[in-house]
LUMTORMAR-922774 format. One record per atom (N, C-alpha, C): residue in one letter; x, y, z. Coordinates in steps of 0.2 Angstrom, whole numbers, plus 2048, in hexadecimal, padded with zeros to 3 digits. Example, Ala and Ser with C-alpha at 12.3 -4.5 7.8 and 13.67 -1.06 7.14 Angstrom:
A8427E4827A83E7EA827A8427F0827S8407F5823S8447FB824S840800827
END
This chain:
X8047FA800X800800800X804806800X808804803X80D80B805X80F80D7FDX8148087FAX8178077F4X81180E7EDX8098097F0X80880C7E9X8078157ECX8058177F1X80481C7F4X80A8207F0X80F81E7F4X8188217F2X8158237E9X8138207E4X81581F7DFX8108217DEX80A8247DEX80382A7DCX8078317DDX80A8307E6X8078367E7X81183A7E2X8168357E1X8198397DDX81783C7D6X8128357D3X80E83A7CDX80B83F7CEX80983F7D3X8038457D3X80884D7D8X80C84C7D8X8108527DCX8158537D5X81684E7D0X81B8527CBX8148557C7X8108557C6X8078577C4X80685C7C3X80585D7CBX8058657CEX80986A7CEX8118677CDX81686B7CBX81686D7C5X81186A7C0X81186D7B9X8158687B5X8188627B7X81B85F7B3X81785B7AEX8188597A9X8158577A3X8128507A7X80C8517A3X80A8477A5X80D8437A6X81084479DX81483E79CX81C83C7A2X81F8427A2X8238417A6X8228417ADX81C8427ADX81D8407B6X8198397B7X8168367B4X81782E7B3X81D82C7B1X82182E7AEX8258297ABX82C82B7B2X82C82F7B5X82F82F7BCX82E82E7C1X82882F7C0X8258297C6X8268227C7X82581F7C1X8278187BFX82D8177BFX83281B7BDX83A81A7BEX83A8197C6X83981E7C7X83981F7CFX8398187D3X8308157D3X82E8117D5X83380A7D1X8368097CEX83B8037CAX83F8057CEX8448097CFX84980A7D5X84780A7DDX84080C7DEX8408097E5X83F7FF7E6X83A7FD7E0X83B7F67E0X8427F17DFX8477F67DDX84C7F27DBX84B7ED7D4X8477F17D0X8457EE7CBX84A7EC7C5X84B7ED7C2X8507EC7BBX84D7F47B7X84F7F57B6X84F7FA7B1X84E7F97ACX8517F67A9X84F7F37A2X8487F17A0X8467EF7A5X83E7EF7A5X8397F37A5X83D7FC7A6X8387FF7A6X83880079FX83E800798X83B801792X8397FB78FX8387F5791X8377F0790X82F7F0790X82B7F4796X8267F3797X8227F8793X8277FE792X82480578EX823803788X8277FE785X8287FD77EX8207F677DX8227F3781X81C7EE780X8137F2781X8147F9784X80C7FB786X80D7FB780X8107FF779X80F802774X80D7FE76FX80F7F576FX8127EF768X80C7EE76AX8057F2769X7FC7EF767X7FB7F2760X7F87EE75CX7F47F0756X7F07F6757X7EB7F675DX7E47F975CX7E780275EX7EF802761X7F1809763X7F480A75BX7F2808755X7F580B74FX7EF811750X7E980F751X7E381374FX7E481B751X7E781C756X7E8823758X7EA828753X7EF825752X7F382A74CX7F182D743X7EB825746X7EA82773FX7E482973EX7DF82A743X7DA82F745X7DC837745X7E183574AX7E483C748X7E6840742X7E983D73EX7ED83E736X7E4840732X7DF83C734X7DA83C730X7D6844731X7D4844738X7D384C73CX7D8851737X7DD850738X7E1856733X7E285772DX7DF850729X7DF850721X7D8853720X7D3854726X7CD855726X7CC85E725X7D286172AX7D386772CX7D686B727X7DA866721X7DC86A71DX7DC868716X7D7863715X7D386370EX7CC86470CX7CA869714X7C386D710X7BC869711X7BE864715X7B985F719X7B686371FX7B9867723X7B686A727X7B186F726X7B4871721X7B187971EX7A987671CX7A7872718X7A286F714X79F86B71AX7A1867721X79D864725X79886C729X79E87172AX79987872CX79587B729X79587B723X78F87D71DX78987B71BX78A87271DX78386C71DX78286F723X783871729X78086F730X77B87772EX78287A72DX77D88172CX777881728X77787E723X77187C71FX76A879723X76C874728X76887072BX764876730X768877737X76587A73AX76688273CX769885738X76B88D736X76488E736X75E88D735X757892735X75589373CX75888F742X75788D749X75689374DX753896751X75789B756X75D89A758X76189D759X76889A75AX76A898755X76A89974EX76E89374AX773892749X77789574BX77E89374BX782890751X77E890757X77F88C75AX77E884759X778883757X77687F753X77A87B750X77C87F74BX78287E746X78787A748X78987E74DX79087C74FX790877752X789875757X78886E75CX78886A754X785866751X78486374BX789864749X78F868745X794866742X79A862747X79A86574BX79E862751X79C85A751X79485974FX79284F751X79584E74AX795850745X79984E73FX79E84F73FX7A1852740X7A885273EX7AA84C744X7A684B74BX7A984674EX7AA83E74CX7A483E747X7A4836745X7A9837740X7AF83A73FX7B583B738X7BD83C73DX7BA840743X7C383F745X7C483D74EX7BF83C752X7BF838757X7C483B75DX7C384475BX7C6848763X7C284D763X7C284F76BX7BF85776DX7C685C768X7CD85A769X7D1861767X7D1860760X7D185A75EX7CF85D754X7CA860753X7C485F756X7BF863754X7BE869758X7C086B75FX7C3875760X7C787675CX7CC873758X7D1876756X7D087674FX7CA87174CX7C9871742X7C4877745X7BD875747X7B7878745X7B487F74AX7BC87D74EX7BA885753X7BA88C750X7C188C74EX7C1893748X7BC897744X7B8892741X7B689173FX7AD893740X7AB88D745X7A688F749X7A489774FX7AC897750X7AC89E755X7AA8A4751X7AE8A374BX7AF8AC747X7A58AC744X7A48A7741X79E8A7740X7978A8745X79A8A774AX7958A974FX7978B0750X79C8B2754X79D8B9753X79B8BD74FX79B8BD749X79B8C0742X7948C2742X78F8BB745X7888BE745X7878BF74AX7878C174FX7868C6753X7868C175CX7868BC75CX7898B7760X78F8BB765X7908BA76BX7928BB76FX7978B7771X79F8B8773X7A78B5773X7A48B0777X7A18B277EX7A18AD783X79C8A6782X7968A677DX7918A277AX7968A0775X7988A1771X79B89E76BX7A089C76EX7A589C772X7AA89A774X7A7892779X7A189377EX79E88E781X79C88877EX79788A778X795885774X79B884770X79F88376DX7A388176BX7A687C76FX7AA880776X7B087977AX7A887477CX7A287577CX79D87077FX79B86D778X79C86E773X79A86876DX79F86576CX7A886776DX7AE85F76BX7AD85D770X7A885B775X7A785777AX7A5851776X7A1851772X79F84B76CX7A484876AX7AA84C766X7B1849763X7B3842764X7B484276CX7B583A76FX7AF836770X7A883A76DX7A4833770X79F83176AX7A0836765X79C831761X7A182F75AX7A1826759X7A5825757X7A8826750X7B082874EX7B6823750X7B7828757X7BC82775BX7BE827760X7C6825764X7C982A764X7D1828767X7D182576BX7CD82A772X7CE827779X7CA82177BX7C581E777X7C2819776X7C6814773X7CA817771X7D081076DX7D580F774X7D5814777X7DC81077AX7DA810782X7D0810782X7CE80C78AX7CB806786X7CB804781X7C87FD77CX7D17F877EX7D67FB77CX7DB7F777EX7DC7F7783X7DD7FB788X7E07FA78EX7D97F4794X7D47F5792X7CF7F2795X7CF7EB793X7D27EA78AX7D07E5787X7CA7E2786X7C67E9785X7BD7E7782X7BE7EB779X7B87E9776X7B57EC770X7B77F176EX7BE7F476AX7BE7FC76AX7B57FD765X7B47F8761X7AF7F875BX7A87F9760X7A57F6766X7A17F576BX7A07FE76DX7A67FD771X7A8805772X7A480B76EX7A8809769X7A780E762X79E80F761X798809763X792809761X79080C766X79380A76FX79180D775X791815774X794818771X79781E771X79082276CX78C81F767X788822762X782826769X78082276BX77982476DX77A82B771X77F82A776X78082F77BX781834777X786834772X78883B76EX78383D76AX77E83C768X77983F766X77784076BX77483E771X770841775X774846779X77C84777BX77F84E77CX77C854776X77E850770X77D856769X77585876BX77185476BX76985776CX76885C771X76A85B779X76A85E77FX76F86377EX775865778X77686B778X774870774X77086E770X76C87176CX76787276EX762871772X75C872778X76187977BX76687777EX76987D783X76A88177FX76B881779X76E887772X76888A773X762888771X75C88A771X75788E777X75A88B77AX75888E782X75A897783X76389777FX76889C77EX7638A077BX76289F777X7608A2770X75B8A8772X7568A3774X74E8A6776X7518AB77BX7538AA780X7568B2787X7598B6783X75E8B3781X7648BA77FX7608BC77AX75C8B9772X7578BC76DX75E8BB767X7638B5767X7678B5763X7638B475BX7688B6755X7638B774FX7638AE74DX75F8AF746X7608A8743X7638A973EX7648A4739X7688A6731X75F8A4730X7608A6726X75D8A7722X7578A1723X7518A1720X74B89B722X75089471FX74D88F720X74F88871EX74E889718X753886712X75288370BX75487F709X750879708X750874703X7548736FEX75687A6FAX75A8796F5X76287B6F8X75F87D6FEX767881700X76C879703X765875709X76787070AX76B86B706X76786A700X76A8646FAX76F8656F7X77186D6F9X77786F6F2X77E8706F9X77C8706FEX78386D704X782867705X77C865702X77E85D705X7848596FEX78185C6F9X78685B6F3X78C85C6F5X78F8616F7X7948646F8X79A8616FCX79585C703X79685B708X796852708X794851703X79384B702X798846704X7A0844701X7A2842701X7A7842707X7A684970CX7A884B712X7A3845716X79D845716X79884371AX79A83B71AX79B837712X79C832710X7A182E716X7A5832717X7AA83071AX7A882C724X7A482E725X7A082C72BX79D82472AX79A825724X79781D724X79E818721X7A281971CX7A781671DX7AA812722X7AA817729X7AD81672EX7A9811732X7A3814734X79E810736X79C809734X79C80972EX797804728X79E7FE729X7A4801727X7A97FD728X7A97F872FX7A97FC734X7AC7F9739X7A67F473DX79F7F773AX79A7F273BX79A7ED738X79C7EB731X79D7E672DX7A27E372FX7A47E4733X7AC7DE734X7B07E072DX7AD7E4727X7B47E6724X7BB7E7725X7BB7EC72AX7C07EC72DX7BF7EF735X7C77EE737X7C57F073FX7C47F8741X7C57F8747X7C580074BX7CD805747X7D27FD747X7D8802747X7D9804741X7D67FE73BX7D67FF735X7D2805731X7CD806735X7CB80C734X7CC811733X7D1815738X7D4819735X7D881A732X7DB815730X7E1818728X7DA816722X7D7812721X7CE81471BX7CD81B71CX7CC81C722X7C9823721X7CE82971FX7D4828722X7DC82B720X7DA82C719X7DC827716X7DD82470EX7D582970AX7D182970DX7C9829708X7CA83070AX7CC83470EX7CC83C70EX7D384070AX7D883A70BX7DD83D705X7DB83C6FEX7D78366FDX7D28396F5X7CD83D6F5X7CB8406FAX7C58416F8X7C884C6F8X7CC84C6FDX7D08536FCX7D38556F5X7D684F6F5X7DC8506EEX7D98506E9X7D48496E7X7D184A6E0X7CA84A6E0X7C684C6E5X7C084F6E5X7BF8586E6X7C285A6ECX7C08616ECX7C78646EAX7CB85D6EBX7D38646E7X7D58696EBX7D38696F3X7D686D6F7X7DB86B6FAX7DF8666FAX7E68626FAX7EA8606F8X7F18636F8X7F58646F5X7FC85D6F9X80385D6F6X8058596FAX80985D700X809863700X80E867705X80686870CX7FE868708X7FB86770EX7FA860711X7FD85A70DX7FC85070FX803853715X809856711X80F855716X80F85B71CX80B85C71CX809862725X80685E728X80185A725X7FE856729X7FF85072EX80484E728X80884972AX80D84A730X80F850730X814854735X81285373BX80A85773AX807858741X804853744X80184C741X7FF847742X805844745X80B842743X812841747X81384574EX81384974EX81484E753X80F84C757X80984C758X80384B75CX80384275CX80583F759X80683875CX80A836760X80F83975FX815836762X81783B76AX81483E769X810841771X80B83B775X80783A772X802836774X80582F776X80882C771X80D824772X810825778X81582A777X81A82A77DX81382B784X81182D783X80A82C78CX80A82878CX805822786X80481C786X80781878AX80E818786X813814789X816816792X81681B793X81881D798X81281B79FX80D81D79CX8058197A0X8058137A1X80780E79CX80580879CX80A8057A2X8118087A4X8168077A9X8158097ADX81280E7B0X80E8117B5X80880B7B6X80480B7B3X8008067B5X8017FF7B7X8097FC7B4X8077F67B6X80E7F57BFX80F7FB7BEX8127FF7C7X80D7FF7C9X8068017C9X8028017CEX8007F97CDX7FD7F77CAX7FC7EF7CAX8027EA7CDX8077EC7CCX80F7E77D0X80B7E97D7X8097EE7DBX8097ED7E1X8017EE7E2X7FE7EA7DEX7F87E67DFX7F37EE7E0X7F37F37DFX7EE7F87DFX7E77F67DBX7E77F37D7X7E07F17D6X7DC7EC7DBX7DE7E97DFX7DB7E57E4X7DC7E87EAX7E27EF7EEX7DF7F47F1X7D97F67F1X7D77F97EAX7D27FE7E9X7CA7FB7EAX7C97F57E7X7C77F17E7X7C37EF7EFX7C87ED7F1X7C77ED7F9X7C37F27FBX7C77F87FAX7C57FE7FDX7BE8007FCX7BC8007F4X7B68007F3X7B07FD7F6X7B27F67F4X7AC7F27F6X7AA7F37FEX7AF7F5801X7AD7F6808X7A97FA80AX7A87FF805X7A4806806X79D804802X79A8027FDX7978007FCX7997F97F4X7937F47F3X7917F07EFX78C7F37E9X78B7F87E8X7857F97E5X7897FC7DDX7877F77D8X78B7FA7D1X7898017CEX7848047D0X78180A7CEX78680E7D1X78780F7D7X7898137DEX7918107DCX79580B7DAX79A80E7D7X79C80E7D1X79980F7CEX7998117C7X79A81B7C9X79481C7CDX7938267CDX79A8267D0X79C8237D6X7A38257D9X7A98247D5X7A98207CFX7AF81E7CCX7AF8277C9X7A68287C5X7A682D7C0X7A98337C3X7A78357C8X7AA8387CEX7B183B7CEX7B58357CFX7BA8337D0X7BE8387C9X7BB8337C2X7BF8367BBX7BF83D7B9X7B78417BCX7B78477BAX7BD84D7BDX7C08467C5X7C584B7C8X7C984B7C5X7CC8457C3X7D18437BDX7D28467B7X7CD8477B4X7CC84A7AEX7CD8527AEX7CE8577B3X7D185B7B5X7D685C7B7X7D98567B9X7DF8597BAX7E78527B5X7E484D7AFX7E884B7AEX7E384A7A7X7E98497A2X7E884779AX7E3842799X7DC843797X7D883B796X7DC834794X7E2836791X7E482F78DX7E882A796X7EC830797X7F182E79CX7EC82B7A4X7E782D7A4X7E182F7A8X7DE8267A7X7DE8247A1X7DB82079FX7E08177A0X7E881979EX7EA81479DX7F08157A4X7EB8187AAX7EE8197AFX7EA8157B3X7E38177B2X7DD8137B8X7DA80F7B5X7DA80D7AFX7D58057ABX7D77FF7AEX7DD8007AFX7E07FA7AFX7DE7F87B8X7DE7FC7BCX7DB7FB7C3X7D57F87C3X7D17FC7C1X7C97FB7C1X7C67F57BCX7C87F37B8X7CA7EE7B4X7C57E87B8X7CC7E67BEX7CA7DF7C2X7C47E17C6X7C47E57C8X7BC7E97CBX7B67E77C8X7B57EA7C2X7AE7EB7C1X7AF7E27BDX7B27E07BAX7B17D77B8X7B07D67C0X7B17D67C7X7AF7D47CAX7A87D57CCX7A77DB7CBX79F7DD7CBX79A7DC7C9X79D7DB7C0X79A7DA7BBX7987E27B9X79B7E57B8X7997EC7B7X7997ED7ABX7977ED7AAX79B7EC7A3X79E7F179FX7A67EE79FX7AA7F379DX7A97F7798X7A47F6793X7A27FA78CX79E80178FX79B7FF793X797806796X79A808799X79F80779EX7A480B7A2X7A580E79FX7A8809799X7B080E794X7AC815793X7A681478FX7A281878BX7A3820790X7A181F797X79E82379AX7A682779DX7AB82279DX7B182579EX7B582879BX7B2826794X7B682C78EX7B283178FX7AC83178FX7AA837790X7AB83C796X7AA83979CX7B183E79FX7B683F79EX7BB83A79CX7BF83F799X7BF845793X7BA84378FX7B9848789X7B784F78EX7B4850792X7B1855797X7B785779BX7BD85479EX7C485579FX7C585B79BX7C585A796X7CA85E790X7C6866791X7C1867793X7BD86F794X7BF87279DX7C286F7A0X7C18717A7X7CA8717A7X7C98767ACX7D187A7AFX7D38737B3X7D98727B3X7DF8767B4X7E38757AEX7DF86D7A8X7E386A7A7X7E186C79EX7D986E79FX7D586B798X7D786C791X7DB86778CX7DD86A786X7D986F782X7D286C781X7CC86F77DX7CC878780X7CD876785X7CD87C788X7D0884787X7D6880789X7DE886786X7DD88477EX7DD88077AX7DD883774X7D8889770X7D1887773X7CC88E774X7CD893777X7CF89377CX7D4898780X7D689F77AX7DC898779X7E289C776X7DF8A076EX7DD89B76CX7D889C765X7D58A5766X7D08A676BX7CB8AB76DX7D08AF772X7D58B0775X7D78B1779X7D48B4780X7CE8AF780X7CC8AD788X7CF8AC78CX7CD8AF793X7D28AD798X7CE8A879CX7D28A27A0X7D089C7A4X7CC89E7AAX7CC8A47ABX7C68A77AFX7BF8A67ADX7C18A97A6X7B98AC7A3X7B68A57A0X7BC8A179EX7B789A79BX7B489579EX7B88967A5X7B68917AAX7AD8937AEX7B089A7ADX7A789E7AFX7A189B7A8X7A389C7A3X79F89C79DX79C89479DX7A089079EX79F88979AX79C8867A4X79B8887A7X7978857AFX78F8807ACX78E8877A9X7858857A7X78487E7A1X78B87D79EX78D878799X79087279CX7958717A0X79786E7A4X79086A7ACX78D86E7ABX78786A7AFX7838677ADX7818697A6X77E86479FX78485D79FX78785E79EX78B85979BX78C8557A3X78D8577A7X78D8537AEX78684E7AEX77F8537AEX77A8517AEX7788497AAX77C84A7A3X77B84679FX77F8407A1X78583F7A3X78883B7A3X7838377ABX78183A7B1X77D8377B4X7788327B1X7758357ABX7708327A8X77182C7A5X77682C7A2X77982679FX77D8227A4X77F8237ABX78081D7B0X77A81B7B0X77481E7B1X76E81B7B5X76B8177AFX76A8197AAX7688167A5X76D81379FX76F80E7A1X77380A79FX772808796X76A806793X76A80378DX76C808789X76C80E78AX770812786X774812784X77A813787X77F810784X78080B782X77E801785X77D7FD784X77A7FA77DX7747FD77BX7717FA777X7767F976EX7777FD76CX77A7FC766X7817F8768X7847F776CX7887F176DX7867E976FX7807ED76FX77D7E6773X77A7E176AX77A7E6765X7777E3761X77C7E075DX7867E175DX78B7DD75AX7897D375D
END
């Protein structure tokens, strides 16, 4: 007990010092190998082995696909069909932005692809019409809440591995909830709309509809690909995103002829760059986790819990509980391939089903990435609008208690996220 104590609370003191995730796992875990008198050699021995999984190809190249999305004019034409759809709406651009945010979610499968493609974007255009920084800036970091949950999805790939359940199950748990976020923000949008007297765009038209759906067509395709593929046993979760990689690099280059090969080689740049950030956590996580496991902390915890209550529902909210604290103050990936593997022997003991957990636990982490100290989605809309952490943590309160509310929903009513995996 002592051991794993020693070895949290040094993660958690290099944390508060500002030190990077990854490196305050990966010193911690040194640390703890020289207090066991471990071999050393072991520690890259284990780093290397978190990483030698198939299913962790999928990260990179969801991410490669978000970027080929960002800069071959996918994005631009998924904001123009939405504005088409629900632009006549009071609020319609908030609207807009909830709805393109669920599309472009089922193509690149993050909260920071989608503030950092459709944010720009979504913000200037809300402004322009008469929309307000601190409303346009809210509804935006609360629509890349979807990113991670309706499917494909990163963070769903690497609680699928590290759990050892369905990323493909995951991936169908993930549909229901995220439209039903998308819906309940769009109510809230509406709700905005009506008190402040925000304006609408131009009436609904049919022909304006058909001629972005045209447009947008082959943008849209891209989702049933993904989907249609991975339902069919075509191919898997991780295959997916190099299909989808590959089907946006044709559809940029020789359909809208918005990319060129110096924008494939930016791509490629930042797609390395952003993965190999991600890998090295992976790998540094996975050696932290199985530190806490050598000195049996799964069966700690375990004890501890069950002592306090039995009841699956009552620890499920405590767990939820638990992640939203986590999810504030550490990186969802590291968050995840730190504490799955604890909980893990828990709930097979309870019988809790780990596809609904996952579900529920990516989504607090996706909800992580809006809240101070830590929130990526956050500081990039920050930096984007140059909001201060003051004023956004004020703004996004009323959003943040939507999205808390929901996720209670979804513990308590389970077939929701269940049902469409319940149908493989």
């Amino acid at each position: 007990m002592n051991d794993c104590l020693i070895l949290i609370s040094i993660m958690l003191l290099l944390v508060f010092m500002n030190v990077p995730v990854t490196y305050s796992l990966a010193v911690s875990s040194l640390a703890f190998f020289i207090m066991q008198k471990l071999n050393i050699l072991q520690f890259i021995i284990r780093l290397v082995g978190t990483l030698d999984n198939f299913a962790f190809l999928a990260a990179p190249l969801f991410i490669f696909c978000g970027n080929l999305m960002n800069k071959g004019g996918v994005t631009d034409r998924i904001f123009n069909f939405a504005d088409s759809l629900v632009g006549h709406i009071r609020g319609g651009l908030g609207h807009v932005n909830v709805l393109a945010s669920a599309m472009f979610a089922g193509m690149s499968g993050s909260a920071i692809a989608d503030a950092a493609g459709l944010g720009p974007i979504e913000i200037k255009a809300m402004t322009d019409h008469g929309y307000d920084l601190d409303f346009s800036v809210a509804i935006t970091g609360a629509s890349a809440v979807v990113g991670p949950i309706i499917p494909p999805s990163n963070i769903m790939i690497l609680y699928g591995v590290v759990a050892e359940v369905s990323i493909s199950r995951l991936f169908l748990g993930g549909v229901f909830p995220g439209l039903i976020i998308a819906a309940a923000e769009m109510l809230m949008v509406y709700l905005y709309a009506l008190k402040n007297n925000y304006p609408r765009n131009a009436g609904f038209s049919l022909k304006r509809v058909w001629s972005e759906f045209k447009h947008s067509f082959f943008s849209l395709l891209s989702v049933a690909v993904i989907l249609v593929g991975i339902l069919t046993g075509f191919f898997t979760a991780t295959e997916a995103g190099s299909v989808a990689s590959l089907y946006v690099i044709l559809v940029s280059a020789f359909i809208y002829k918005e990319m060129n090969l110096k924008d494939l080689w930016q791509s490629v740049k930042e797609s390395a760059a952003s993965s190999g950030v991600i890998l090295l956590l992976c790998g540094v996580a996975g050696v932290f986790g199985w530190c806490l496991s050598f000195v049996k902390a799964p069966q700690l915890i375990t004890h501890a819990i069950l002592s306090v209550t039995e009841n699956k529902f009552v620890i499920v909210l405590l767990f939820c509980g638990l992640y939203f604290v986590l999810g504030m103050l550490m990186d969802g990936g590291a968050c995840i391939l730190c504490t799955v593997p604890i909980i893990v022997p828990l709930f097979k003991m309870l019988g809790i089903d780990l596809i609904y957990f996952g579900v529920i636990v990516c989504l607090l982490m996706s909800i992580g990435t809006l809240t101070p100290p830590v929130g990526t989605c956050m500081f990039v809309i920050c930096k984007m609008t140059g909001m201060p952490i003051e004023r956004w943590t004020k703004v996004m309160t009323p959003w943040l208690l939507l999205l808390i509310a929901l996720v209670v929903l979804f513990v308590l009513v389970p077939p929701i996220i269940n049902f469409l995996p319940g149908l493989l």
